[in-house]
Residue frames relative to the residue before (quaternion, step in Angstrom):
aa qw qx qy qz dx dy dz
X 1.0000 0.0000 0.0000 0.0000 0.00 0.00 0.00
X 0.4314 -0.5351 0.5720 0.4476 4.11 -0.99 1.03
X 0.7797 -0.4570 0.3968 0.1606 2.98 -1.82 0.45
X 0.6130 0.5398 -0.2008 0.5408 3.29 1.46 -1.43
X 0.4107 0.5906 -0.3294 0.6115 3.66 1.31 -0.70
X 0.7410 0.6243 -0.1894 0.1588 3.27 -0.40 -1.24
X 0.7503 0.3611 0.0595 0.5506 2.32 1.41 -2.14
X 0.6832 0.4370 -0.3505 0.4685 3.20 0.70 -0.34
X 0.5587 0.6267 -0.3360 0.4268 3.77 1.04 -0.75
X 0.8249 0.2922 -0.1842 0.4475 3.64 1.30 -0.94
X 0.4021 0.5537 -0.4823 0.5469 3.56 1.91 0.19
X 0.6132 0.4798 -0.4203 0.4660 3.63 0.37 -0.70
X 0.6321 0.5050 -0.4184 0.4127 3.92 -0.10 -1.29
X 0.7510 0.4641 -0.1929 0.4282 3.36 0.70 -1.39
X 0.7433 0.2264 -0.2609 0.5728 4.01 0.47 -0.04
X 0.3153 0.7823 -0.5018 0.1915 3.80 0.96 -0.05
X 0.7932 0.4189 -0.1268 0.4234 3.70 1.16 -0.49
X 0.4793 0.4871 -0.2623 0.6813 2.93 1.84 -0.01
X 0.6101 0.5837 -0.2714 0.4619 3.49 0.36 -1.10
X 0.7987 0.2124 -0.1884 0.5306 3.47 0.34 -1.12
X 0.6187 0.4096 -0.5278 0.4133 3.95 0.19 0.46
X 0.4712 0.6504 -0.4429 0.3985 3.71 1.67 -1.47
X 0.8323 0.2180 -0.1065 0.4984 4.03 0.32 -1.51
X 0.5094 0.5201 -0.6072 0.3182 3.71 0.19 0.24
X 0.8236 0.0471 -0.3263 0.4615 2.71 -1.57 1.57
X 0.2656 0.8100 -0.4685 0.2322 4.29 0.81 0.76
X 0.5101 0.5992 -0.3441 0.5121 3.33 1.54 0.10
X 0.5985 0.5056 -0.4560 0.4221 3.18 0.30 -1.07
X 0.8209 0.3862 -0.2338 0.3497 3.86 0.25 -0.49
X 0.7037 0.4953 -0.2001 0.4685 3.37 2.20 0.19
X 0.1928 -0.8479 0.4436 0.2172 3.18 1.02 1.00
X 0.8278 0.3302 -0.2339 0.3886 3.44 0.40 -1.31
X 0.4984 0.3480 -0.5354 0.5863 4.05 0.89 0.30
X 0.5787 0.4101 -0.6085 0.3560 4.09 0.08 -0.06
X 0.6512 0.4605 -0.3515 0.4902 3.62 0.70 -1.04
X 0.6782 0.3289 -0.5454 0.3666 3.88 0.37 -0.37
X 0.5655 0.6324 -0.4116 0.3329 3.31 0.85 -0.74
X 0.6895 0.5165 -0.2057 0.4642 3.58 0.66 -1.04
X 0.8011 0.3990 -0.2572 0.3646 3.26 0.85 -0.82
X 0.3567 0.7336 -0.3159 0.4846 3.22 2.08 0.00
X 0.6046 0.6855 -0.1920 0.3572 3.27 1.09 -1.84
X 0.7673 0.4720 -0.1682 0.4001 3.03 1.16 -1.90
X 0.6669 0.4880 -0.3394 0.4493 3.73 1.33 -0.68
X 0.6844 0.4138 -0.5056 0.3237 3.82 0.75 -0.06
X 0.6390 -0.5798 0.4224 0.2776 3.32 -1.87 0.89
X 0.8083 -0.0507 0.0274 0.5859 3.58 -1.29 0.98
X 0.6573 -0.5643 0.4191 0.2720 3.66 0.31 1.47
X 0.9307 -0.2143 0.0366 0.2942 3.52 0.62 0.81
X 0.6158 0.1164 -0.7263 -0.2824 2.12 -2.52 -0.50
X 0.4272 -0.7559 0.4866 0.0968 3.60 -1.11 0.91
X 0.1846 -0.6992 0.6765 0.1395 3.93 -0.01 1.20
X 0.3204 -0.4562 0.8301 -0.0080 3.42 -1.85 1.80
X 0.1558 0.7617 -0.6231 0.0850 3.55 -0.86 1.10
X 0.6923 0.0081 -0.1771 0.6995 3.28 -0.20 2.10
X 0.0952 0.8561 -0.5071 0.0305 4.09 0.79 1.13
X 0.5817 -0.5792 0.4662 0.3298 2.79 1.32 -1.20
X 0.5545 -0.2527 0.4511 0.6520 3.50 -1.09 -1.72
X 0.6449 -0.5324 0.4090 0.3652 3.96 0.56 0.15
X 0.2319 0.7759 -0.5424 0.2236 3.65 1.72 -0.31
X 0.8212 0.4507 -0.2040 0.2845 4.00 0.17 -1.43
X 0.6478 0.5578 -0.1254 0.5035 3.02 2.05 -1.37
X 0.7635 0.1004 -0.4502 0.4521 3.43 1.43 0.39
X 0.2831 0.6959 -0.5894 0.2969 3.03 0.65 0.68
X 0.5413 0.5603 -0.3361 0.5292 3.69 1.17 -0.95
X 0.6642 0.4354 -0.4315 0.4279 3.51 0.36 -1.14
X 0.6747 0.5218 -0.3422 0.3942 3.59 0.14 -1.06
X 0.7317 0.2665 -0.3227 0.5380 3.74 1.12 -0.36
X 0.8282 -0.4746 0.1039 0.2793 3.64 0.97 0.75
X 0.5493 0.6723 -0.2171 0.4463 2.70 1.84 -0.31
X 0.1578 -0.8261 0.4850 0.2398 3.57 -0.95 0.81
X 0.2203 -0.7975 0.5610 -0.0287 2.78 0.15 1.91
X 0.0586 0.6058 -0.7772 -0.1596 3.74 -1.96 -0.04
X 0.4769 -0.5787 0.6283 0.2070 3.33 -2.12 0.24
X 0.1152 -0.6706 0.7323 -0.0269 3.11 -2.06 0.67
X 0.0863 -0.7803 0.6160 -0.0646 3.76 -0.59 1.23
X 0.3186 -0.5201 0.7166 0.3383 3.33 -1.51 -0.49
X 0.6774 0.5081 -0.3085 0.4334 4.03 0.68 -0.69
X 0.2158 -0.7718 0.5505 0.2340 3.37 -0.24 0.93
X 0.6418 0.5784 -0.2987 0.4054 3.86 1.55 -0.47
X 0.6556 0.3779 -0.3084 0.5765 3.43 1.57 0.41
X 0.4880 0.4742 -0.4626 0.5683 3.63 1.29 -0.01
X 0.5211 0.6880 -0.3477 0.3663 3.61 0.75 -0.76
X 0.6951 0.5445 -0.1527 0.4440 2.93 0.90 -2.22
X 0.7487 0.4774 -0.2764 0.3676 3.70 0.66 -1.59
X 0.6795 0.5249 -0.4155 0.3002 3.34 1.02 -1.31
X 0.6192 0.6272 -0.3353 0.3329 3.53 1.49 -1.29
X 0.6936 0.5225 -0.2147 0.4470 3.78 1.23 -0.75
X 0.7875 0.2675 -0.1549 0.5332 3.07 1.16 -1.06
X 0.0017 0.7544 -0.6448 -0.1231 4.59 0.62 0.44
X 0.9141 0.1426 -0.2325 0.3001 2.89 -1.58 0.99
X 0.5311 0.5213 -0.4462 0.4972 3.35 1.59 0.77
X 0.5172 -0.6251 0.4808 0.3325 3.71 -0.70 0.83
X 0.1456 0.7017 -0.6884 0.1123 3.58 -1.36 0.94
X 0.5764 -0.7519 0.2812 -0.1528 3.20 -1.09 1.13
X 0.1215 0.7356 -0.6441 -0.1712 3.75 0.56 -0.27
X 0.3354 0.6836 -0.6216 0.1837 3.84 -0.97 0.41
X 0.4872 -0.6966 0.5135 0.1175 3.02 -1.58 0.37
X 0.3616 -0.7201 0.4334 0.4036 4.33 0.28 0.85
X 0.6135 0.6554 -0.3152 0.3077 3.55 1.28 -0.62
X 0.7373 0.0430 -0.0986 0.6669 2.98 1.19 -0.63
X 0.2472 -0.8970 0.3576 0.0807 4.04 0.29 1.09
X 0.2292 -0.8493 0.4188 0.2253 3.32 0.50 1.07
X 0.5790 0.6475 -0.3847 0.3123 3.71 0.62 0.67
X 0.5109 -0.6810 0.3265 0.4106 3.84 -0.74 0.58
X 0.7495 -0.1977 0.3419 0.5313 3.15 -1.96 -0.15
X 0.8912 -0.0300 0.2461 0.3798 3.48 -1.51 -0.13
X 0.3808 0.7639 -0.3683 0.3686 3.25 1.17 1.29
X 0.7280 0.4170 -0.1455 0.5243 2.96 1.91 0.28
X 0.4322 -0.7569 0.4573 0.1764 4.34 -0.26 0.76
X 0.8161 -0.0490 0.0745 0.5710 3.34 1.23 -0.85
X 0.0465 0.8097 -0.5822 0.0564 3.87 -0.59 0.25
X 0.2925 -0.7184 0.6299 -0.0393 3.22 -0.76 2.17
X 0.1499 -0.8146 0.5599 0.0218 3.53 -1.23 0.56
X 0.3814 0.8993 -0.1806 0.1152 3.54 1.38 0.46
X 0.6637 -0.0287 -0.1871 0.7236 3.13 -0.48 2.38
X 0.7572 0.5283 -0.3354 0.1873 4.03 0.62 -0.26
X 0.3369 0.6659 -0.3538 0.5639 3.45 2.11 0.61
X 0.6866 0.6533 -0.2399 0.2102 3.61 1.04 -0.52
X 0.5516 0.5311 -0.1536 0.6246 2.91 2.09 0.13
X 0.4425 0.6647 -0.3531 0.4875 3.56 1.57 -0.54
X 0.0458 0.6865 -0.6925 -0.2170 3.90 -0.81 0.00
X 0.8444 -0.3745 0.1850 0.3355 2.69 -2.16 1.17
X 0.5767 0.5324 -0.5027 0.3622 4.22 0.42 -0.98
X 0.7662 0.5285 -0.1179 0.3461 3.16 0.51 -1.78
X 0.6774 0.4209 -0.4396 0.4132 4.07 0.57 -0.32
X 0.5589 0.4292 -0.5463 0.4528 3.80 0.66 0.25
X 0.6117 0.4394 -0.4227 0.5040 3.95 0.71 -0.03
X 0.5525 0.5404 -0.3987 0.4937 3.83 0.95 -0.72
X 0.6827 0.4036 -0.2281 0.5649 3.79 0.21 -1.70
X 0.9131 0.1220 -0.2697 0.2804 3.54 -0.01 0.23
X 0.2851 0.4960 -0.6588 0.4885 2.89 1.21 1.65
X 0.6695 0.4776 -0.3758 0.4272 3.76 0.77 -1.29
X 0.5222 0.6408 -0.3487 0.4417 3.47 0.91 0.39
X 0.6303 0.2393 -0.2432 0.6973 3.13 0.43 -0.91
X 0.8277 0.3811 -0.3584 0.2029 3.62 -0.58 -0.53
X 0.4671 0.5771 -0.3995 0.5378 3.62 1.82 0.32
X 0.5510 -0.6072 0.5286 0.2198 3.48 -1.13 0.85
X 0.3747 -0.7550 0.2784 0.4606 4.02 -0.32 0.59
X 0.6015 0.5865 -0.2856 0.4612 3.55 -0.46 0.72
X 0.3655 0.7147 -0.4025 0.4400 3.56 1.94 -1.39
X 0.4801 -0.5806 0.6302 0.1877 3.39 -1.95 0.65
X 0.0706 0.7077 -0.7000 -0.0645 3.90 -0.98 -0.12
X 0.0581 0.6825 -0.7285 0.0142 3.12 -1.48 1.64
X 0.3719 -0.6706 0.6388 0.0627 3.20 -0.94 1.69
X 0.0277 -0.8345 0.5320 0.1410 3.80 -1.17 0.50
X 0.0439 0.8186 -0.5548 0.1422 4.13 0.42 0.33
X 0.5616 -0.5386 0.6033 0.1747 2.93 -2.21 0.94
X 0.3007 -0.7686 0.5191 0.2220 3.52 -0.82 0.54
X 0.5227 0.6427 -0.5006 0.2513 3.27 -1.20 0.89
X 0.6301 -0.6601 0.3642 0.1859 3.44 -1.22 -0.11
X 0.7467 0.4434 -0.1667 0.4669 3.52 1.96 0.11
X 0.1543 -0.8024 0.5181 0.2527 3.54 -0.40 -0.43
X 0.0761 -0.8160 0.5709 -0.0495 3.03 -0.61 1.06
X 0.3255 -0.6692 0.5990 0.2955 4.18 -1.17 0.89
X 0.3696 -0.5423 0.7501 0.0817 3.01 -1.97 1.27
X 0.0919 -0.8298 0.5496 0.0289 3.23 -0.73 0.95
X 0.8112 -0.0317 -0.1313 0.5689 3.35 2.03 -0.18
X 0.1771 0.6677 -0.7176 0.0886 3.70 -0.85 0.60
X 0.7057 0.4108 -0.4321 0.3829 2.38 -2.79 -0.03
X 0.9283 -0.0231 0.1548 0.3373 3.12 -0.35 0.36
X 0.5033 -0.4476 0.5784 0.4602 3.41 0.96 -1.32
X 0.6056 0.6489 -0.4134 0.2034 3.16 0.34 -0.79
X 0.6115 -0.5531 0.4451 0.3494 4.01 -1.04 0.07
X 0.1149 -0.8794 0.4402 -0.1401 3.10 -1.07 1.07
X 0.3436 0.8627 -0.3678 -0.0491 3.60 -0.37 0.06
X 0.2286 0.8036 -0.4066 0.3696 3.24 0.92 1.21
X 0.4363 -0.7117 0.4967 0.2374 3.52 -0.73 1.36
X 0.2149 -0.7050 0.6713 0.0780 3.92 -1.25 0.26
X 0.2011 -0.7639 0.6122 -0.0345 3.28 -0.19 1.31
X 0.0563 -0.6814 0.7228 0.1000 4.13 -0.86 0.87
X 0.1432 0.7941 -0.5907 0.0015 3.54 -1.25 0.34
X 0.4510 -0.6857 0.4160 0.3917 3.51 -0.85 0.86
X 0.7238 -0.4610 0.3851 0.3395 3.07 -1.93 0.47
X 0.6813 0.4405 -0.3637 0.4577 3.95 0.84 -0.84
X 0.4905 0.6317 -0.3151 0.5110 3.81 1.39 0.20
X 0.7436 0.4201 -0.2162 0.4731 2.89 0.39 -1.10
X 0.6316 0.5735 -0.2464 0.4599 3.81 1.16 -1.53
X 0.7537 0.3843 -0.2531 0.4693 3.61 0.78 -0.93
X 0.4413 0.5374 -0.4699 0.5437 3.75 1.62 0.05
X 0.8223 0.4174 -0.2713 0.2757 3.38 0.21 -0.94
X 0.5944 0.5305 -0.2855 0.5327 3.33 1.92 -0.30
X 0.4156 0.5546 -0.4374 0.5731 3.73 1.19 0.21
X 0.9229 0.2938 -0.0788 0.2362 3.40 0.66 -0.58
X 0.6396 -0.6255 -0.0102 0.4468 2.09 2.15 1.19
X 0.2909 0.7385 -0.3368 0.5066 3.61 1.78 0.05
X 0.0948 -0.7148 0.6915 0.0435 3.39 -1.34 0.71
X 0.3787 -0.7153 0.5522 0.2000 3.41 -0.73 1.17
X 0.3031 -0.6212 0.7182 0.0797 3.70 -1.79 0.94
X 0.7908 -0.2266 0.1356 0.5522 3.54 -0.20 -0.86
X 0.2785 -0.7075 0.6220 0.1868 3.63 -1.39 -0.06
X 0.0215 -0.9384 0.3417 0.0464 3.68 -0.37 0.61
X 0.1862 -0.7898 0.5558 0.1807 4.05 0.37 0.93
X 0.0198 -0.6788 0.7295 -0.0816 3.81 -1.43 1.16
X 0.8769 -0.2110 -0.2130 0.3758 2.62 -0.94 1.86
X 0.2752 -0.8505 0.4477 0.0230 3.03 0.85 1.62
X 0.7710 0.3318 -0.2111 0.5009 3.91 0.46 -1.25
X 0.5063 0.6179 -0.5278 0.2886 3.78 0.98 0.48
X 0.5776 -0.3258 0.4505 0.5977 3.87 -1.10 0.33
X 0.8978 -0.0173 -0.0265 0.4392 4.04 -0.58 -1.02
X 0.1984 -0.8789 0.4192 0.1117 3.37 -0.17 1.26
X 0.0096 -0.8905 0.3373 0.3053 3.72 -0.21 -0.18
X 0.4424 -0.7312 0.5170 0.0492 3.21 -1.39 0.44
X 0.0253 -0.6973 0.6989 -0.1571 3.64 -0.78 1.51
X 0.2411 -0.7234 0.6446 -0.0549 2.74 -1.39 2.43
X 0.2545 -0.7401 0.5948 0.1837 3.50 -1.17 0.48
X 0.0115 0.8268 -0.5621 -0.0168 3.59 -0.69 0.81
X 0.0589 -0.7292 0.6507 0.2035 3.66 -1.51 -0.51
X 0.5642 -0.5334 0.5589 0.2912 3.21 -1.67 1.16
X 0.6307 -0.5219 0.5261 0.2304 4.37 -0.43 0.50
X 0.2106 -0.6509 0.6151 0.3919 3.44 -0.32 0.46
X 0.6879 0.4741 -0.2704 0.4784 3.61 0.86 -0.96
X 0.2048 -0.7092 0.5739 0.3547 4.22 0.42 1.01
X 0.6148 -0.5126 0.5974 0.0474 3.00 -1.72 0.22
């Protein structure tokens, strides 16, 4: 496994319980990611199935369910797949890796990415965006979430306190949009939240072509 793998797979194990009490329930206080979320909900076909890629504890993947969607997860942390299966029984969760996406051709309706590209460096998201490619049905929705900016900077702790060492990649939205057109993705809308904060963020909407690319 690359290193960056590596590292992030064991910063995660290690705050996976913190992490998931720190953000349970973080919507309630985000109107306008509930509405992206929801409005995501509304663009996949026949309510699914929906690939969580990087879910987490599964916090995002049932939120979807609750809006109807038969959503499942996919981590790299077996100590948050752990976490989701234990919260969520009988919802599908995953250990895997986005790099290499353990999921078929066109075996998926919709595929959410949220805040979970932010660890990826720049080499690696044209191999990411074109697994979520092949694995999106043509027509499938893609919502990409990401910090905005221009740097990367190592987290050496969160959650809790706990130890870290995992890089955090910010990138602008016209970056990200032209990453996802290389990869065969047409872009719908592009959206900046809380623009005047130190690290704004930023949730693209895309679609796999009915015609692939």
């Amino acid at each position: 496994m690359e290193s960056w793998l590596a590292d992030t797979r064991t910063s995660y194990d290690t705050v996976a319980a913190s992490y998931a009490e720190q953000l349970r329930g973080a919507l309630a206080d985000l109107p306008y990611l509930r509405a992206m979320l929801a409005l995501f909900a509304e663009l996949v076909p026949d309510g699914g199935p929906v690939a969580d890629v990087g879910c987490g504890p599964g916090l995002i993947t049932a939120d979807l369910r609750a809006l109807g969607i038969d959503a499942f997860g996919i981590d790299l942390s077996p100590a948050m797949i752990d976490i989701a299966r234990r919260e969520q029984p009988g919802v599908r969760f995953e250990v895997g890796s986005m790099t290499d996406l353990p999921l078929a051709d066109e075996s998926v309706a919709g595929l959410l990415a949220w805040w979970s590209l932010i660890h990826v460096p720049d080499d690696v998201v044209p191999t990411v965006l074109a697994h979520f490619h092949r694995v999106l049905r043509p027509g499938g929705p893609l919502m990409v979430g990401f910090h905005v900016g221009d740097v990367t900077t190592l987290k050496t702790e969160g959650y809790g306190g706990h130890p870290m060492n995992i890089r955090v990649h910010r990138r602008r939205p016209a970056q990200v949009a032209a990453l996802m057109r290389d990869a065969g993705f047409t872009i719908e809308s592009e959206v900046v939240l809380n623009p005047d904060d130190r690290v704004p963020g930023a949730i693209i909407f895309a679609r796999r072509p009915v015609q692939s690319q």
